[in-house]
C-alpha positions in Angstrom: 128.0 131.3 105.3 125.3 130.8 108.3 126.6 127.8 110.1 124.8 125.6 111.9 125.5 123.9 115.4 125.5 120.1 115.9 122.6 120.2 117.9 120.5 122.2 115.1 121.3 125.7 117.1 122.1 128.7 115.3 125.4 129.5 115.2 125.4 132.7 112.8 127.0 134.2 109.8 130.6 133.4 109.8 133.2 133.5 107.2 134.5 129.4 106.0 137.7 130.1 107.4 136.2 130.5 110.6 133.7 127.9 110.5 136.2 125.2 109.5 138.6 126.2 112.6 135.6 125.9 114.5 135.4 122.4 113.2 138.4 121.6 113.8 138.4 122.9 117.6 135.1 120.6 117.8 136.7 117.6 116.2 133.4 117.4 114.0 133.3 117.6 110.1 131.9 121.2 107.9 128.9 119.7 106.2 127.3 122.1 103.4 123.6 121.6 103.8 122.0 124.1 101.8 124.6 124.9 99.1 121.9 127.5 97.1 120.5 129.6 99.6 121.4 133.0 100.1 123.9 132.2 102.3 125.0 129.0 101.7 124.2 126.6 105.0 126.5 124.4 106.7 126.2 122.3 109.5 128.6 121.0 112.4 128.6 117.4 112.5 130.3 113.7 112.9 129.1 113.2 108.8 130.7 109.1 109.5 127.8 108.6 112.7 125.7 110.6 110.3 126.1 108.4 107.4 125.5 105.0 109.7 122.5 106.4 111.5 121.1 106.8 107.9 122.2 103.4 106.7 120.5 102.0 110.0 117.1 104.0 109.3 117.2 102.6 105.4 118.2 98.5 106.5 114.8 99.1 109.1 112.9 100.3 106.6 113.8 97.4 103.8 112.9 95.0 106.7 109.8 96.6 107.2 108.6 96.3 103.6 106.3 94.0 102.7 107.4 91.5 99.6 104.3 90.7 97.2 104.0 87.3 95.7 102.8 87.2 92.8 101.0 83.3 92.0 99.9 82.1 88.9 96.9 79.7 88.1 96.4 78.8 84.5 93.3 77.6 83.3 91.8 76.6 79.9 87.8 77.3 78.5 86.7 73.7 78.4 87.6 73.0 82.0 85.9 69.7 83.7 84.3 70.5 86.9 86.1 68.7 89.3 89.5 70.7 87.5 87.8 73.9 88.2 87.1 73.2 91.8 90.7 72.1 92.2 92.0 75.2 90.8 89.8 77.0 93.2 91.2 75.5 95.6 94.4 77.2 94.6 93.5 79.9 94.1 91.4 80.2 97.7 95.1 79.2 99.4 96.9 81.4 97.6 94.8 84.1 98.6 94.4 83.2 102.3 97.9 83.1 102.5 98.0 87.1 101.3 99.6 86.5 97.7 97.9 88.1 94.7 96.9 85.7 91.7 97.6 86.2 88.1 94.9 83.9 86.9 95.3 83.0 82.8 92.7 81.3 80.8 94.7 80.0 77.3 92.8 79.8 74.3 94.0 77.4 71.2 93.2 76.9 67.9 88.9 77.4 67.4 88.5 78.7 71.0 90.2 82.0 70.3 87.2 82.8 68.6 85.3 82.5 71.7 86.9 84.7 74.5 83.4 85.1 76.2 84.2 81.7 77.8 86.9 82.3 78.8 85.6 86.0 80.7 82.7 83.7 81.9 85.0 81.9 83.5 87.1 84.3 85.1 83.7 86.0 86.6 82.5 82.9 87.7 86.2 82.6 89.6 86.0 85.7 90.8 82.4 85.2 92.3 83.4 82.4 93.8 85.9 83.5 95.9 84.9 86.8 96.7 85.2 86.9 100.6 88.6 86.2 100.2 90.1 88.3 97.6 88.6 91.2 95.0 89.4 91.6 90.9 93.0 94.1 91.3 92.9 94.1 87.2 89.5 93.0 85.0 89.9 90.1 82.6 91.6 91.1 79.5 92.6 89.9 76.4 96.0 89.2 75.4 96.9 87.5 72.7 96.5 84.1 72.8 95.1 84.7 76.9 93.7 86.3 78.8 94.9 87.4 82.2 92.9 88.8 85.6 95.2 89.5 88.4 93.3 88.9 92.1 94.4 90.3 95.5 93.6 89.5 99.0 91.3 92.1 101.0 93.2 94.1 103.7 92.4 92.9 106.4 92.6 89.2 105.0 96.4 89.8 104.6 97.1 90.9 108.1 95.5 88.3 109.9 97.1 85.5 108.0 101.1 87.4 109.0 102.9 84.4 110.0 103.5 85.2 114.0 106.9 84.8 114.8 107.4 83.2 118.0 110.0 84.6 120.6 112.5 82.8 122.8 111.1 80.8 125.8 107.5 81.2 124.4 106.2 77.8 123.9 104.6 76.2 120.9 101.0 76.4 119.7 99.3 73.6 121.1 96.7 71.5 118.4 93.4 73.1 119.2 91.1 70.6 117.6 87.6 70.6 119.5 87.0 67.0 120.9 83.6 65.8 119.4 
């Protein structure tokens, strides 16, 4: 067995007898690292300070992760004006505020036989709202809908990261411009 030190050194080939005194005399744990190679390879180490470290390393990494929302904004084909620009408006918020949008048109009864309103639509929204957010899946059919799924840009989503304010740091002041 080639045994390995706890500090990654080379210890050498040694038979398991040997390497688990030397355990022992270390007061460290006989880890096998490499149980198929040719010989097998084991490691000195404390596997209970191992085992947190790597706990530690995965809870950083979920809090590092970055959660997607998911909004959804349903619209029909025969939408008055003033309902479109409301859902827009939506839509726009959503999207400043770095969550994707599911955005569903609903067809019933005659105007499933019409689904090129409902795409018209759905370009028209995506037009409109451009500089915000980009098309992450075209308009499709499904069923009874059909469904386009938006997403911020990039750089759009970093900039609107809620900043988190430290300790002793004071408070954002109003910055409206006197006119």
């Amino acid at each position: 067995m080639r045994l390995v030190g706890p500090n990654g050194e080379q210890v050498g080939i040694v038979a398991i007898g040997d390497a688990l005194r030397l355990a022992q005399e270390a007061d460290l744990d006989l880890v096998e690292v490499a149980p198929t190679a040719r010989p097998p390879v084991a490691k000195l180490m404390d596997y209970g300070k191992y085992k947190y470290e790597t706990a530690q390393k995965a809870r950083e990494a979920r809090r590092n992760q970055v959660h997607t929302v998911i909004k959804e904004m349903k619209l029909r084909p025969k939408i008055d004006p003033h309902d479109y620009e409301t859902k827009k408006g939506h839509v726009v918020r959503f999207l400043k505020a770095g969550d994707k949008v599911k955005i569903t048109i609903m067809f019933r009864g005659r105007e499933q036989s019409r689904p090129e309103l409902g795409f018209r639509l759905l370009k028209r929204l995506a037009e409109d709202v451009q500089e915000l957010g980009y098309v992450e899946f075209e308009p499709k059919q499904d069923g009874r809908n059909m469904i386009m799924v938006m997403a911020p840009h990039r750089k759009q989503q970093q900039q609107h990261q809620p900043h988190r304010r430290t300790e002793g740091e004071p408070e954002a002041e109003a910055a409206a411009p006197a006119e």
